[in-house]
C-alpha positions as CSV (number, residue, x, y, z in Angstrom):
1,X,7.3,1.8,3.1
2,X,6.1,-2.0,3.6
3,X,2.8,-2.8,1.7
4,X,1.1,-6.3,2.1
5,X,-1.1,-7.8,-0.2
6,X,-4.0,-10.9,0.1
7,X,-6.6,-11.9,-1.6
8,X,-10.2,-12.3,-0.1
9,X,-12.4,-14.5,-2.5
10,X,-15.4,-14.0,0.1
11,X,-15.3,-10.6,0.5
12,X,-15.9,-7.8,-2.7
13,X,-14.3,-7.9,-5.5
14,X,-13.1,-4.8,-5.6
15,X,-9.9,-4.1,-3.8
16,X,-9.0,-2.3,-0.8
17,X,-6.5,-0.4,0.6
18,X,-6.0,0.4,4.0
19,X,-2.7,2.4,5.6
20,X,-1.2,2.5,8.9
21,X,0.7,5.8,9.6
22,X,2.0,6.0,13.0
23,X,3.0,8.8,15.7
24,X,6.7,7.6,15.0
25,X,6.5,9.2,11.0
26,X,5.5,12.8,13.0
27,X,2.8,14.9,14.5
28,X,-0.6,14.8,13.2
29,X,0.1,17.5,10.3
30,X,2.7,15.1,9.0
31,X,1.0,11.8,9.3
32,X,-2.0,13.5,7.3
33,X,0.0,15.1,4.6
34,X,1.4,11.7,4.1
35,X,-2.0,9.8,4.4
36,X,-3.3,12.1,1.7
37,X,-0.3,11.6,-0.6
38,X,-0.4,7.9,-0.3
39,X,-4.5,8.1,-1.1
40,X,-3.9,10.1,-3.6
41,X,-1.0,7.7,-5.3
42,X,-2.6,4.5,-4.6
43,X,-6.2,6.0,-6.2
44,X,-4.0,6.1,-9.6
45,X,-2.8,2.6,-8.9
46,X,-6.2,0.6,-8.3
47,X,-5.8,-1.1,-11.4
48,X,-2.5,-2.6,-10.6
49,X,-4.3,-4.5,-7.4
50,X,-6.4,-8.0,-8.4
51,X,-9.5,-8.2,-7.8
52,X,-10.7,-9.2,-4.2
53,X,-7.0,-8.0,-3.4
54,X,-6.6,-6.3,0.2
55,X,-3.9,-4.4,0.6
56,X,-2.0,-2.4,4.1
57,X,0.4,0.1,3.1
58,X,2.4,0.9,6.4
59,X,4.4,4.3,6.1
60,X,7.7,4.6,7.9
61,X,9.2,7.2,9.6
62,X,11.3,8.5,6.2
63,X,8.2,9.6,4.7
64,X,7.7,12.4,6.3
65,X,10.5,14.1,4.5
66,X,9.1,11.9,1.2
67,X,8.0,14.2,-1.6
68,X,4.7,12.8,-3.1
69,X,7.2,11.2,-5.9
70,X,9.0,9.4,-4.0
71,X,5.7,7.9,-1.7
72,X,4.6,6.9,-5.2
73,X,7.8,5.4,-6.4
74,X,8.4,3.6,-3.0
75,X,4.5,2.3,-3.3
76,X,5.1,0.9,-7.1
77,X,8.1,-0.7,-5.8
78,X,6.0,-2.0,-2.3
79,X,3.4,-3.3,-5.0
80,X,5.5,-4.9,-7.1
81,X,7.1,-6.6,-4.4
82,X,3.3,-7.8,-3.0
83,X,2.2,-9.0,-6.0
84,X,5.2,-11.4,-6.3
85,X,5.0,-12.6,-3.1
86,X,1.4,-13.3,-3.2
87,X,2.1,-15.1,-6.8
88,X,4.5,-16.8,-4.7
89,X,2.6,-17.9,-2.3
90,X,-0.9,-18.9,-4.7
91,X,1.5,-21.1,-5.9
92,X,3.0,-23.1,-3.2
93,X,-0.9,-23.1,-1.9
94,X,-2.1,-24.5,-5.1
């Protein structure tokens, strides 16, 4: 799983999420099972993203076979990873 994360200061300050799940993680049962999962994993994460953050989450072909504890393992870990590279990168900008 890749996630990116930005900040909008224009747009509302609630953040967003949006996910890219392509024909390469399975047929269309597959790609929705793991659209739902990851919805329903990132809805208990919300809190973790700033505010005015955007965030893709891009699903790769692995999680298919992913059980919904692993998508939100591999998400906390995408997440963490995010948030340090946009801290990163607010800083070098600053």
């Amino acid at each position: 799983m890749v996630v990116h994360l930005s900040e909008d200061l224009e747009g509302d300050a609630r953040p967003q999420v949006g996910f890219v799940v392509s024909k390469a993680v399975g047929n269309a049962v597959h790609r929705n099972l793991v659209k739902r999962r990851l919805r329903a994993a990132v809805a208990a994460r919300l809190g973790m993203l700033p505010d005015h953050g955007r965030a893709v989450v891009r699903a790769l072909p692995a999680s298919a076979a992913a059980t919904f504890g692993d998508l939100s393992a591999d998400l906390d870990r995408g997440l963490d990873r995010a948030a340090r590279r946009l801290h990163e990168r607010a800083g070098v900008d600053r």
